[in-house]
N, C-alpha and C positions, 0 to 999 in steps of 0.2 A: 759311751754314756756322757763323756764329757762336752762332747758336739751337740746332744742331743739339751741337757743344761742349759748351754749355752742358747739354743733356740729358743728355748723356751721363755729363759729370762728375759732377748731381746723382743720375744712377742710380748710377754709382760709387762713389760715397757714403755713398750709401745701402746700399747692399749690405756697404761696409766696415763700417757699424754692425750690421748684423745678424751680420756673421760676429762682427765682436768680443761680441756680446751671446750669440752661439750658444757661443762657446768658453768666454765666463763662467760661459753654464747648464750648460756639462756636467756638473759635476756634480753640478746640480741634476737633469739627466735620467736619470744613473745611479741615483740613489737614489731616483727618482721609480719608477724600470724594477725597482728592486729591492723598493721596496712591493709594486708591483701584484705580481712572481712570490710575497712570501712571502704577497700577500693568496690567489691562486688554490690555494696548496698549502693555507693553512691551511684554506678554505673547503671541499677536500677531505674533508681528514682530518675535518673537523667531518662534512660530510658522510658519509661513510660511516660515522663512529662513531654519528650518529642512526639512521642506518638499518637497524644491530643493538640501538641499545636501545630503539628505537619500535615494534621487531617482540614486545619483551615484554609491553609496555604497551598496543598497538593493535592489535586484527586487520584495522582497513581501511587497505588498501595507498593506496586511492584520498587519503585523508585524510592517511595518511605521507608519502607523497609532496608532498601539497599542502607540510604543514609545513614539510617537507626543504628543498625548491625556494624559498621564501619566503626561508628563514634563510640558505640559501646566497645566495641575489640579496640579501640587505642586507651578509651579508661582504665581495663584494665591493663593493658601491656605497660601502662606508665606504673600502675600502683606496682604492679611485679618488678619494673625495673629498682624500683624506690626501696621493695623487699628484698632485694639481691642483693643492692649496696649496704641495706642494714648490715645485713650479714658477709659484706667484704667480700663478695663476692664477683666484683668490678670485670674481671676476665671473662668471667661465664656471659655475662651480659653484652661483653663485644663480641664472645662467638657466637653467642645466640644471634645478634642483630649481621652477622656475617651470613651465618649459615643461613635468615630468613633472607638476604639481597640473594644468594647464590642460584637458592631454590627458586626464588621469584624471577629470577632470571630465566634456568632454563623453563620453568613453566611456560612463561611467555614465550619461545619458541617453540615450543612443545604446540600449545593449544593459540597457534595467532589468531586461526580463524574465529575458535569462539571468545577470543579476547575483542575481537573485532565486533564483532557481533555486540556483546556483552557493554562495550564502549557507545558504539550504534544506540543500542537498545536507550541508554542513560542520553543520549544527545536526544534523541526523539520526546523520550518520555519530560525533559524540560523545554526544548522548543518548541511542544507540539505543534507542528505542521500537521498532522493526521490526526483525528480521534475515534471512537469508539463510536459505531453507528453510522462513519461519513462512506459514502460512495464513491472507491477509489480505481483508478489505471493505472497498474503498474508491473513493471515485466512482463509485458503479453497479459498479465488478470487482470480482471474487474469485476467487481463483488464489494460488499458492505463489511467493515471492520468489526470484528467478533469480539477481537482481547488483543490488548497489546502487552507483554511482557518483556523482560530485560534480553529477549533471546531473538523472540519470531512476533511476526504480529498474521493474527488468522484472519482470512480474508473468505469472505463466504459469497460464493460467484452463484448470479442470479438462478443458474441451474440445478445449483444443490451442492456442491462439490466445495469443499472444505481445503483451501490450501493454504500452508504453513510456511508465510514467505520469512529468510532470515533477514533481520533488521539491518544488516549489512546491505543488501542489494535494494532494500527500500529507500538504505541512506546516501546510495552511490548514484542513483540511476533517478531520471524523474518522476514526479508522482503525480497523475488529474486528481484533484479533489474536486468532484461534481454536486457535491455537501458544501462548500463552502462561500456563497452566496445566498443558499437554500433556494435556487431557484435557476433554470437552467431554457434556454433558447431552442424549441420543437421546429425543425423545417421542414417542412412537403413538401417531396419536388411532384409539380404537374404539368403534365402536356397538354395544348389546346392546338386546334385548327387552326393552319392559316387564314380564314377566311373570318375569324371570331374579331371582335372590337377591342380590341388588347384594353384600353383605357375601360370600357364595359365590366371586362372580366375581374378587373384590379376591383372596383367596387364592390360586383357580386362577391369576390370571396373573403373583405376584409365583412362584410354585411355577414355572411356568413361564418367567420369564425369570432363572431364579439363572444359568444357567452358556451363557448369552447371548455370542456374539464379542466381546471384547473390553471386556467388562465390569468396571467398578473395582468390586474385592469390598470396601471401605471403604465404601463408599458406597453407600445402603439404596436399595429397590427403591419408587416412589411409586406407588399407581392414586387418582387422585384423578378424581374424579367431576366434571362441570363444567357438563351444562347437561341439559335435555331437549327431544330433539331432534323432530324432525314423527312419524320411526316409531320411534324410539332411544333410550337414556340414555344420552348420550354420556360418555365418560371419557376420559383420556389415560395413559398407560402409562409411567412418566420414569426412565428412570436413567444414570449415567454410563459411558463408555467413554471406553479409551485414545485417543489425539488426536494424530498427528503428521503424514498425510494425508488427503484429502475421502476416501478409500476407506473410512477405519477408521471414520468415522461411516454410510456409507452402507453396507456390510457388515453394521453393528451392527444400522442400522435393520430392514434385510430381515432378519437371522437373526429380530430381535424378531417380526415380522408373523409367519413362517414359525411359531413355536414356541406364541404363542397362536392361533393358526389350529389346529394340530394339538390342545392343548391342549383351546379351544372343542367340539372332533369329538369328544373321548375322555367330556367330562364332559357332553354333550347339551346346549353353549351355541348360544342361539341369536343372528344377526347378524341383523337383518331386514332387506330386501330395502323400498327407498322407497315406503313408501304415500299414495296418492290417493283421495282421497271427490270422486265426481262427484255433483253435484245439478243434476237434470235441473230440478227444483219452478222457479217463478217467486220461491215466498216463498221465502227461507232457510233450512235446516233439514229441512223437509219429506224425509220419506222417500218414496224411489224406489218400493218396492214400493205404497203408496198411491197416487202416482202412476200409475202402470201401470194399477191395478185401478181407477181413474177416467178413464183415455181407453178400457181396454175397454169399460168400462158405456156411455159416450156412445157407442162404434161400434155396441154393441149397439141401445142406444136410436133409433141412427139407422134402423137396419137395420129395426127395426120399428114407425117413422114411415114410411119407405118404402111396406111391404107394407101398412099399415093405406091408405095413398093411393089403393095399386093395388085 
């Protein structure tokens, strides 16, 4: 019984220390309670006032937000620290701020690649090199940018096919942006006849392509000549058009094909059609028709080895 006394008194005790310690801090708790309310209001008001002048300054919401949510979560982690030392509680606040380095550590091993990404995504979204809507080549794809957010940016290929590149290989690797001139250089390659007036043909087809779909009238019409070809003189046909989807170049190209095709008809150009030289001979060179008239002679010769037999 006497053991049992004894416990009891020193929980009693004990207890009276805490209440006298709890009635001392009260008003350490009140003012501690009164921090943290003016921390959450003020980290409001902050908050909402970035989120009308970031919408001047920023069109990516994904990025606004990032910032937003950051500035807000250090408001209050400051008011909270300021609440803890109210209340003397200085140690809790260096393991708190321990145990947040420890875990942000192994996190960041844990997840590098979408830290990576997630990093990517924040480089992008303020350098923009790429935007929403441009016409991009990148990693084997090409397709128009759908949405760019802090992770992937969606790329939507001229076929229909939706792919979700991560902002990491967008940011490592190069990128065409075909959007970003708004306007982009159509070449047709054509083949013509040896026999054709090469300086003639330059004429007909720059005559021919002046008022081409979507043609930049700034910008001069090029036939430049480039190789000769097995039955051809080949050339290519270069000029610019406007650029803001794959149609406006692939539009451009067919009306080009269409207009010196018709063109070629009107002025008796000719296209020629693949030629092949068969050589029958053993030697090289040798023409076929000598050929010919030397296996008839021997069938004939034979013919009349025959009948001399008989």
């Amino acid at each position: 019984m006497q053991d049992i006394d004894k416990a009891l008194e020193l929980l009693l005790t004990k207890l009276e220390s805490w209440g006298n310690h709890i009635v001392l801090m009260l008003p350490n708790f009140v003012v501690a309670l009164l921090v943290l309310v003016i921390t959450f209001v003020v980290a409001r008001f902050i908050r909402s006032w970035l989120e009308k002048a970031f919408k001047r300054f920023s069109h990516s919401a994904a990025l606004n937000n990032l910032i937003i949510t950051l500035l807000y979560l250090a408001i209050v982690f400051v008011g909270l620290f300021f609440a803890l030392n109210v209340l003397g509680l200085d140690k809790v606040v260096v393991s708190l701020l321990a145990g947040v380095g420890i875990i942000g550590l192994a996190l960041g091993f844990a997840f590098q690649d979408i830290a990576a990404n997630f990093i990517s995504g924040i480089i992008i979204a303020v350098q923009k090199p790429v935007r929403v809507n441009d016409m991009i080549e990148t990693n084997d794809y090409f397709g128009v940018i759908e949405r760019i957010s802090l992770r992937t940016i969606d790329i939507r290929q001229p076929t229909g096919e939706l792919v979700k590149l991560p902002n990491k290989m967008v940011f490592e690797n190069p990128v065409t942006n075909f959007s970003y001139n708004n306007m982009r250089r159509v070449d047709v390659p054509v083949g013509i006849s040896y026999a054709e007036d090469l300086e003639r043909v330059q004429r007909v087809v720059i005559e021919a392509l002046q008022d081409v779909k979507n043609r930049v009238k700034s910008r001069d019409i090029e036939v430049m000549f480039d190789e000769f070809g097995d039955s051809s003189i080949n050339f290519k046909a270069r000029f610019w058009a406007t650029y803001k989807r794959q149609v406006d170049y692939v539009s451009a190209k067919s009306d080009a094909i269409i207009r010196i095709k018709k063109a070629f008809d009107q002025h008796d150009i000719l296209i020629p059609f693949p030629i092949r030289t068969l050589d029958f001979g053993i030697k090289g060179g040798e023409k076929l028709n000598e050929q010919l008239e030397a296996v008839q002679a021997a069938i004939k010769n034979g013919k009349q080895t025959g009948r001399n037999d008989d």
